[in-house]
Structure formats: structure tokens, C-alpha cells
C-alpha positions in Angstrom: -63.9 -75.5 -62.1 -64.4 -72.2 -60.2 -62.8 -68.5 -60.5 -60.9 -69.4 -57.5 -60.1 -72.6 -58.2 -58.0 -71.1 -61.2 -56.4 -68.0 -59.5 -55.1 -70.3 -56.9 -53.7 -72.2 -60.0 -52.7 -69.0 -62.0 -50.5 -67.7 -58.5 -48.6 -71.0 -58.2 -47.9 -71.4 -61.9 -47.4 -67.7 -63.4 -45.4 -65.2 -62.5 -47.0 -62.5 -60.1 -45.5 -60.0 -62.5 -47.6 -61.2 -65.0 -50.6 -60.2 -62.7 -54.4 -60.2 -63.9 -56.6 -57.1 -62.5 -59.2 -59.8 -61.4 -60.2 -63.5 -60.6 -62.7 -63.8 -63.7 -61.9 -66.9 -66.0 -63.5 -66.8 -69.6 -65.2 -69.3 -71.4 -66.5 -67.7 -73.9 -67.4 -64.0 -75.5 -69.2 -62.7 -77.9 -69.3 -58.6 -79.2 -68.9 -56.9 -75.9 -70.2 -59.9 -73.3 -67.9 -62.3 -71.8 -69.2 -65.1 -69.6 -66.9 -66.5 -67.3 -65.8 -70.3 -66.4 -68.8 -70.4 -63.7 -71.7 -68.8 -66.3 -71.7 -65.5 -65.1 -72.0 -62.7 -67.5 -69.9 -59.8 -67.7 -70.0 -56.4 -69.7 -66.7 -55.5 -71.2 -65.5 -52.1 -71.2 -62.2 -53.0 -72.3 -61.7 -54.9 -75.6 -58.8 -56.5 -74.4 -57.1 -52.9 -74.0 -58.6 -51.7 -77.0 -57.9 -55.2 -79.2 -61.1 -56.0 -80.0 -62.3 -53.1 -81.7 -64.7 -55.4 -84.1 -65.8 -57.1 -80.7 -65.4 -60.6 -79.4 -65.8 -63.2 -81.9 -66.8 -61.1 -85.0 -68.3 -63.8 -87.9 -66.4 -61.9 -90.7 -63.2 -62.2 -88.6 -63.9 -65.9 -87.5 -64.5 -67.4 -90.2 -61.2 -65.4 -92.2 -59.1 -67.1 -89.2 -60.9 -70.6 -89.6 -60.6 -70.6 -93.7 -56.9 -69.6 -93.2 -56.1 -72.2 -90.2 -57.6 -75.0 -92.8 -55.1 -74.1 -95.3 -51.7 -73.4 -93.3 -50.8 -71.8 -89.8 -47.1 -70.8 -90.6 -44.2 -70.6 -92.7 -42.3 -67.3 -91.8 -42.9 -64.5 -94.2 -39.0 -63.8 -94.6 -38.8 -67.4 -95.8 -41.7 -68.3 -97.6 -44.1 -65.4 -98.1 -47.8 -65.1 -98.9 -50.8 -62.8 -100.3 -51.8 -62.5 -97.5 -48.9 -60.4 -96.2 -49.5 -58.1 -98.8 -52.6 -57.5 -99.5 -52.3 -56.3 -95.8 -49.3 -54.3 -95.8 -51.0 -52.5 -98.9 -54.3 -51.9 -97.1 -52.1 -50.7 -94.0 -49.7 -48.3 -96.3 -52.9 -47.1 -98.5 -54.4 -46.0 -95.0 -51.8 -44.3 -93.3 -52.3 -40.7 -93.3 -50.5 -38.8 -95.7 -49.8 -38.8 -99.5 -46.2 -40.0 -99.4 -45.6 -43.4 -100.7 -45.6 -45.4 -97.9 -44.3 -49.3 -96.9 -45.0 -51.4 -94.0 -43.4 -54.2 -92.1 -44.8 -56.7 -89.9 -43.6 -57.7 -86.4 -46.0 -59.4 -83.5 -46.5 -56.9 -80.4 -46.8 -53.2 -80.6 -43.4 -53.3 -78.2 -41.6 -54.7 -81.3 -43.3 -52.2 -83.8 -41.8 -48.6 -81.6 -38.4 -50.7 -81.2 -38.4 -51.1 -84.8 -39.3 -47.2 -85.6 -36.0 -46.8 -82.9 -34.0 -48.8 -85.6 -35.6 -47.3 -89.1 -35.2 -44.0 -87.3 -31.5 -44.5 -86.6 -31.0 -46.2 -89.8 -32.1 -43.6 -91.3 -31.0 -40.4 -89.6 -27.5 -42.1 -88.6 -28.2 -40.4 -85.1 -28.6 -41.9 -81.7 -31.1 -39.8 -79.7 -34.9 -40.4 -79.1 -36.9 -38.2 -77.5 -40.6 -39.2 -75.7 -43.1 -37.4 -73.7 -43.9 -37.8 -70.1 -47.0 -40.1 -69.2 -46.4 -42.0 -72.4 -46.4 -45.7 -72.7 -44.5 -47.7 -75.1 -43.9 -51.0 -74.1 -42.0 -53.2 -71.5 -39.2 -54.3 -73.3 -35.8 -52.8 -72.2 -35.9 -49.9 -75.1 -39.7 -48.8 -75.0 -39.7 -49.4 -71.2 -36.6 -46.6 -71.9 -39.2 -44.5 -73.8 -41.9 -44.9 -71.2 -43.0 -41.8 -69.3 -44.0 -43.5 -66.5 -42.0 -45.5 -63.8 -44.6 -47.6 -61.6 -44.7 -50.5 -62.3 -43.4 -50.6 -65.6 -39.5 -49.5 -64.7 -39.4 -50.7 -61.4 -36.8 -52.9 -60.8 -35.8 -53.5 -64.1 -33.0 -50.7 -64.9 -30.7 -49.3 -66.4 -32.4 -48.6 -69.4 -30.6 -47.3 -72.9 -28.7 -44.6 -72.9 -29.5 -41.4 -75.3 -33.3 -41.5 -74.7 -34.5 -37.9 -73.2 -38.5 -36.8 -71.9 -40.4 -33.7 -72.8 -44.1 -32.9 -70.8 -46.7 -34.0 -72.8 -49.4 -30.7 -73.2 -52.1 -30.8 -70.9 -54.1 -28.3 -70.6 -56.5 -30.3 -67.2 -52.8 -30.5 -65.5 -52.1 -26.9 -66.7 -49.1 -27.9 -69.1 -49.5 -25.6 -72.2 -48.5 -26.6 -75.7 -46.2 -23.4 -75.2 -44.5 -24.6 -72.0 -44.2 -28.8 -73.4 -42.3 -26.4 -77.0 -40.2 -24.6 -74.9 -38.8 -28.1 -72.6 -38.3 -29.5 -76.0 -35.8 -26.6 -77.0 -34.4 -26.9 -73.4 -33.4 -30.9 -73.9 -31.7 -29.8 -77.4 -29.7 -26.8 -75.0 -28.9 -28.7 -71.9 -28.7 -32.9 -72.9 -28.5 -33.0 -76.5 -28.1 -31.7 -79.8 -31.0 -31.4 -82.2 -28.6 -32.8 -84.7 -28.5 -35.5 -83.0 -31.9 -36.8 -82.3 -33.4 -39.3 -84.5 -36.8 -39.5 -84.0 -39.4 -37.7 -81.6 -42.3 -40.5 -79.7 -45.6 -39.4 -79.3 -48.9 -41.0 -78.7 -51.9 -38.5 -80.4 -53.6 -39.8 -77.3 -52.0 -41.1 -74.4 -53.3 -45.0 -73.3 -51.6 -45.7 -69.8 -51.1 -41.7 -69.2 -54.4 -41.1 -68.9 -56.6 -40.7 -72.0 -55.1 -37.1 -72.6 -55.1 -35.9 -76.0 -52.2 -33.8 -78.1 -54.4 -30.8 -80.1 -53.7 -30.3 -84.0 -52.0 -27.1 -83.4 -49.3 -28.9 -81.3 -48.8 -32.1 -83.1 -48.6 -29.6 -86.3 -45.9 -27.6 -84.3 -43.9 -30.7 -83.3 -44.1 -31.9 -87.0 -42.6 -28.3 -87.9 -39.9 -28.8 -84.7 -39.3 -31.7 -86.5 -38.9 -30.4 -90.4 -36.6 -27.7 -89.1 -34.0 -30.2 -87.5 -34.3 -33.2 -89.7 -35.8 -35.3 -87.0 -38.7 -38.1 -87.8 -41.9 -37.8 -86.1 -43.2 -41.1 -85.0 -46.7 -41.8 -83.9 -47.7 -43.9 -81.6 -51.3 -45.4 -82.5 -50.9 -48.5 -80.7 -54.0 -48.4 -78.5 -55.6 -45.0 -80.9 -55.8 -46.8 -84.0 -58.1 -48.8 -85.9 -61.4 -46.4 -86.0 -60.9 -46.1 -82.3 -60.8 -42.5 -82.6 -63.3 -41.8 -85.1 -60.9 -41.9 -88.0 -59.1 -45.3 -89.1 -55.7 -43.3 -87.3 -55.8 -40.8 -84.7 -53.4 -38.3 -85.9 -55.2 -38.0 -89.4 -57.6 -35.8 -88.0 -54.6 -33.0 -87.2 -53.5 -32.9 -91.0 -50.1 -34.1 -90.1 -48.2 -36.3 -91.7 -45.7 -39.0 -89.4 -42.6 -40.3 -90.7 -43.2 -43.6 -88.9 -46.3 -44.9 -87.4 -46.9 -47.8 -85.4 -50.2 -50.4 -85.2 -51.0 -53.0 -83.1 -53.9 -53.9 -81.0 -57.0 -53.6 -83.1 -55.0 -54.4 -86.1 -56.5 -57.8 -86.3 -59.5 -58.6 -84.0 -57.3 -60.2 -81.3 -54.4 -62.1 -83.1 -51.1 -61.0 -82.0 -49.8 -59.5 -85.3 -48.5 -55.5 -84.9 -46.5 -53.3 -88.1 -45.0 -50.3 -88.3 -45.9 -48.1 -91.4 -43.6 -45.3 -92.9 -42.6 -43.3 -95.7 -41.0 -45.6 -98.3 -37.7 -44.2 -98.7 -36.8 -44.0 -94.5 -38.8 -47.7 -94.4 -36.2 -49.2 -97.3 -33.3 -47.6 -94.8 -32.2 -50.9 -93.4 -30.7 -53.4 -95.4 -31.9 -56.4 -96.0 -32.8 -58.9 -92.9 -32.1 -55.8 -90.7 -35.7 -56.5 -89.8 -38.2 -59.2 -89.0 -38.7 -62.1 -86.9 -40.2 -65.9 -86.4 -43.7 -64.8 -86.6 -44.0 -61.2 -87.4 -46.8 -61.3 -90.4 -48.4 -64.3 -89.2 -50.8 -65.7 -92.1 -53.7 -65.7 -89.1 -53.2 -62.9 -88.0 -52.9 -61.1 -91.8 -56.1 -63.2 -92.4 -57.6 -61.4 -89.3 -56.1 -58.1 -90.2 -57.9 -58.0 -93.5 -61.2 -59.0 -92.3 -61.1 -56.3 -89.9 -60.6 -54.0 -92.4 -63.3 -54.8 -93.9 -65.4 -54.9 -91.1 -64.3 -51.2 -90.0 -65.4 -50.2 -93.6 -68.6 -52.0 -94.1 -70.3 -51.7 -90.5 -68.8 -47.8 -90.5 -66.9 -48.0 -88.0 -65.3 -44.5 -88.0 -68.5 -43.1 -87.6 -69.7 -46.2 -85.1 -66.8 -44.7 -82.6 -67.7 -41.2 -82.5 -71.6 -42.5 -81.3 -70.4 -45.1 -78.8 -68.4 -42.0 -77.0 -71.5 -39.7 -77.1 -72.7 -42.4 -75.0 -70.6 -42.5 -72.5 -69.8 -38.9 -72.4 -73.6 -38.3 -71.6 -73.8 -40.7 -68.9 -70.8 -39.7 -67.8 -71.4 -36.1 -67.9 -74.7 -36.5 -66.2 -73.0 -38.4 -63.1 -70.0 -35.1 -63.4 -72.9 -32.3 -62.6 -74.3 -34.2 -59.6 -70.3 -35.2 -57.9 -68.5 -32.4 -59.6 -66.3 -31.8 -56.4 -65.0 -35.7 -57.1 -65.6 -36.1 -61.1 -62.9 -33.6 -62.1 -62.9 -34.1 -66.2 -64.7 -36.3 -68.6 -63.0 -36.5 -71.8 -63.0 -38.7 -74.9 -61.4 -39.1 -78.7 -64.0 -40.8 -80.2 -64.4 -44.2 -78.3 -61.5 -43.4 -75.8 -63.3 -42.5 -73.0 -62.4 -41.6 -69.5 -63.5 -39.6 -66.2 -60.5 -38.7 -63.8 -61.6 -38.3 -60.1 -60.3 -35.5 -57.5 -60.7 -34.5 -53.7 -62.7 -31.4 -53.2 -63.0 -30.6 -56.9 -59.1 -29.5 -56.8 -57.1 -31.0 -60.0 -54.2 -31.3 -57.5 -55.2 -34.1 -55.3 -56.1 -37.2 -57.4 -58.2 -39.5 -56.3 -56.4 -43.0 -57.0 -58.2 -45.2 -54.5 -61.6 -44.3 -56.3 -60.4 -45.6 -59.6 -58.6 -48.5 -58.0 -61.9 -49.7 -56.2 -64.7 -49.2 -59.1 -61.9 -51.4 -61.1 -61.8 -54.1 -58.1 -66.0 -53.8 -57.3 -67.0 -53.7 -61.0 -65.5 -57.2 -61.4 -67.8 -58.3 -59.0 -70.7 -56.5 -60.2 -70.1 -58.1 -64.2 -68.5 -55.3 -65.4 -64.8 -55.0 -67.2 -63.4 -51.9 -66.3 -60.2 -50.6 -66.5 -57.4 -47.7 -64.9 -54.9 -45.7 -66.1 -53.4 -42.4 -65.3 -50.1 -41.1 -64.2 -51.6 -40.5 -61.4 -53.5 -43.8 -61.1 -56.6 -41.8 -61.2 -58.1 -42.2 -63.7 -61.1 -44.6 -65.3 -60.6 -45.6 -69.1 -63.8 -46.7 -71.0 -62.6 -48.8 -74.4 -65.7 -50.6 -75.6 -66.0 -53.1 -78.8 -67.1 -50.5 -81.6 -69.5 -52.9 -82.2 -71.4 -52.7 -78.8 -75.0 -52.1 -78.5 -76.3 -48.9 -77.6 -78.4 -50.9 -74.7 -75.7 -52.5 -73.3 -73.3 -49.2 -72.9 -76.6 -48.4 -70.5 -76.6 -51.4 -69.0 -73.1 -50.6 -67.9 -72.9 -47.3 -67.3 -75.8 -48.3 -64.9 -73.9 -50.8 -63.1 -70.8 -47.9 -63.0 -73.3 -45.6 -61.4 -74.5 -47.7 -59.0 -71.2 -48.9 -57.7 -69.5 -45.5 -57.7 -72.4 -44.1 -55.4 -72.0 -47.1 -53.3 -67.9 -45.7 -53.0 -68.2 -42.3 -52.5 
């Protein structure tokens, strides 16, 4: 069995739509090394898109999944419900920022967990309007495809999308958007497409994922949470791909001293098992009624098995902390490769463990530089290296280790991201 062997397979039995960014087959992994179906070792920069935060394979998470698989797999939580489920949902609820009492729910992807927030939010309010920021990414189901600030190649194709959703410019100060100018749009959607009355719930990511690894400041996540207050409009956040000690704290927005309404987690939630939850304040949570909201496998004893080990792993290995040294890393190496291509490395930027260099023409922020990221993606697969692009522009390189990844193998990379970037430019 070869790599090629299995993309010919892969092409003639799934979807193209469903696409994989490169024809390397796992066997096995372990922390933040993957070796692929022929024996050849890879360094993952990716986690899964930020999944396994713990790293491939964690003991503490293995063996919580093994213990649980021996004892059952499933029963559905709205039917016949388990510990498990809440210990969880109290762990989640106890960490979500903010002193409000808070409750949880559990569904199975993060798409399900912001089209859930849609329905609390509306429950709730009794209004129709949602209101997201350009460059975000939400999902690719109809609504948070809908809420997505982005239309290749998430939208293409695949309209019309629901009706009373509106987009704001997210604040960036690299693209020149101020916080000032990304207010003042918001003020011009309640003028000119809908009432502030109206809205339900403003969507925002603390740091955009697929936009591009740019980050919303305290001051302006304080000043939509005031936008907010003033109206009577929930502020959900977004920590999807943030969350779990990514950032440096257990949730992103935490570290701006506001407090969301609704706030959704996936990805890292559980060390790979497909469980995701949104988290709220108690009274707009109990808003729906009863079997309002749920599903077949949302809270999945496995994957609440995995959640709570992962938990503890973030806590006892220090996770929080762990993140804010594995950036350091990167941002030196990266930093140091900056000063000698500055007219091509335009920014290097990072929230803890989120990590990413954007590339430029001629050191001008107004012509990315898409067909740089789009190679080192294509020849670091060759070169056993996981690496992956983002950017509403498509310029942009997105570094999202294990947490858990040795300081010596973060060189290892970085050398083999050197290497191959010279070789490019």
C-alpha cells in the first residue's frame, strides 16, 4: 500500500469536494509526529486544525477513551443520560469566562454548536437578524456558510443562503481597518439594512481561523460587548479553533475582560473525538423549550470521556502557559527569517500558539503573495512537514502545533520551513 495507491482510491470513491491538501496516508501518530502508510515521518504543524491540542495519542486521553469504549459506546444523552455528560458540561460552564451562572449543551461539530447559538439567540431575543464580520469562518452548513465572511470555496456554488444575516469588517489594523472604521459599519448596517432592534446576536471570532490568524483587541471586543448592552443584542464568541489553552488562556476572549452571552467549543474540546457544545448564560441557554435542542450523538460518552481527560491534561501539564512558549518559538524563528526577506515576509503575528507569517510583493501590504503560501503548503508535504494556509487573501501561513510538542522538534520544522521557503523565493 502506497500514498498513491490510496489517492487514486480516495479520487474514485470520495467526493472531490471533500478534497485533502495532500497525498500523505497515516498509520500512525504520536504528540506532534505522524508517519505515513509507507514509514515516512512527518512533523505536524497542524493538530488536525487545531484538534489535537494535547497531541496525537495523549496516554491520559487514550486510555479515558479505551476505559469508556469497554463499558458502552452510545445511548443518546436525551434518552438515556450519563455522568459523563455532566461532569463535562460542568467543567465547560465552570470555565467559561465570566461570573454569570452559566449552562452548556452538547452537539458533535462546531457547525452545529454557532447554528445552535443562531437558535438560543433567537429564542431568546424573539428577533431574526445575525450579524458577522468579514473574513470570519463559521462553518459549511447552509446557516454558518450564511455567516461566513468568506466566499471561495466555502459559498461557491452552494446559494442562496438565509435571509436576515448582515457583515461588518472585522478590525485590522495590518489591512488598515481600524476598530473606529469596523464601529462605525456596524452603526451603518443598523441605518441602512436593519434595525438594531432587530438583531439577535452579533458573531465574532476573538481570533479569526480561515481569515487569517488576525486578532480583535480588548478595547474592541469591550466596545462591541457595550454595542451590544446598549441594544439588547447577545454577543457570541466564536472559539472554535481559539479555544482550549490555544491562546494562552483555556478561552480566547478571557484575556479582554469580556463577558459573551453564548460561546461556542469544538475542536480541542476533546483530543480528536468529534464532540462540540455551546456554553451560555443560564437564563438565555434555558430559552428553548424542551427538545428544542440536541441530536443522535451530540454528547457522545467517548467523546465526554475525551473531553474530561483533556481537561485535565491542559491543567496538569500547564497548558496555558505551555501555548504562550510554543509561540515564542515560532515567532523567533519566524521573526528571524522576517528581517532577512522583509520585502516578502510582510507580518508575523501570534495569540499564544496561533501562529502565522503573511507574505507580500515588494514589501507592499497590497499585493498578497498567495502562490508563496500555496507552494510551501504543497512542498512541505514532500519535505515531512504538515503545514497549513489560510487568509482571505490566501496568503497566508498558519502554524497550530500540539501544545505538547517538543521544543526540538518546533526547530526541526521551522528548519525544514526555512529551507523550503529559500528554495521558493
Amino acid at each position: 500500500m502506497t500514498n498513491a495507491s490510496l489517492q487514486e482510491r480516495k479520487v474514485n470513491a470520495i467526493a472531490r469536494g471533500q478534497g485533502n491538501m495532500a497525498p500523505v496516508y497515516v498509520d500512525r501518530a504520536l504528540n506532534a509526529e505522524i508517519w505515513d502508510v509507507e514509514g515516512n515521518r512527518h512533523i505536524d504543524f497542524g493538530a488536525g486544525i487545531a484538534v489535537v491540542n494535547t497531541g496525537h495519542n495523549h496516554p491520559k486521553v487514550k486510555a479515558a477513551v479505551q476505559a469508556q469504549v469497554e463499558r458502552f459506546t452510545h445511548t443518546c444523552v436525551m434518552v438515556s443520560p450519563y455522568e459523563s455528560a455532566v461532569a463535562l458540561a460542568e467543567k465547560l460552564n465552570a470555565a467559561a469566562p465570566g461570573n454569570t451562572p452559566k449552562k452548556s449543551i452538547f452537539v458533535t461539530t462546531g457547525a452545529e454548536a454557532v447554528e445552535n447559538c443562531v437558535k438560543i439567540a433567537r429564542a431568546y431575543t424573539g428577533r431574526p437578524g445575525i450579524i458577522a464580520f468579514n473574513g470570519g469562518f463559521h462553518g459549511r452548513t447552509n446557516m454558518t456558510m450564511g455567516l461566513t465572511g468568506k466566499v471561495n470555496p466555502y459559498k461557491i456554488g452552494f446559494g442562496p443562503f438565509p435571509s436576515d444575516i448582515f457583515h461588518v469588517p472585522y478590525p485590522n489594523e495590518y489591512l488598515g481597518i481600524t476598530e473606529e472604521q469596523a464601529l462605525a459599519d456596524l452603526q451603518m448596517r443598523f441605518t441602512c439594512d436593519i434595525e438594531a432592534s432587530k438583531v439577535a446576536a452579533i458573531i465574532i471570532e476573538p481570533v479569526q481561523g480561515e481569515g487569517g490568524f488576525y486578532m480583535a483587541s480588548a478595547s474592541f471586543l469591550q466596545k462591541l460587548r457595550s454595542v451590544c448592552d446598549e441594544h439588547g443584542i447577545l454577543l457570541i464568541m466564536d472559539e472554535i479553533q481559539a479555544g482550549f489553552a490555544r491562546t494562552g488562556t483555556m478561552f480566547c476572549h478571557e484575556q479582554s475582560g469580556v463577558e459573551a452571552d453564548l460561546m461556542t467549543a469544538a475542536k480541542g474540546i476533546a483530543g480528536g473525538f468529534p464532540i462540540a457544545a455551546v456554553v451560555g448564560k443560564a437564563d438565555i441557554m434555558d430559552a428553548p423549550i424542551p427538545g428544542g435542542l440536541g441530536g443522535t450523538y451530540g454528547g457522545s460518552p467517548v467523546g465526554c470521556a475525551a473531553g474530561l481527560a483533556v481537561f485535565d491534561v491542559i491543567e496538569e501539564e500547564n497548558l496555558c502557559e505551555r501555548a504562550n512558549q510554543v509561540g515564542a518559538r515560532f515567532v523567533e524563528h519566524l521573526k528571524g527569517l522576517q528581517a532577512d526577506y522583509p520585502q516578502i515576509i510582510g507580518d508575523v503575528r501570534n495569540a499564544g500558539a496561533m501562529i502565522a507569517v503573511e507574505f507580500v510583493h515588494d514589501g507592499d501590504v497590497t499585493k498578497p503573495y498567495p502562490e508563496l503560501a500555496k507552494g510551501l503548503s504543497a512542498k512541505a508535504a514532500e519535505n515531512g512537514l504538515v503545514l497549513l494556509s489560510c487568509g482571505i487573501r490566501g496568503n497566508v501561513i498558519r502554524f497550530l502545533p500540539a501544545l505538547t510538542i517538543e521544543m526540538e522538534i518546533i526547530d526541526e520544522g521551522m528548519d525544514i520551513f526555512k529551507r523550503i521557503f529559500k528554495e521558493l523565493v
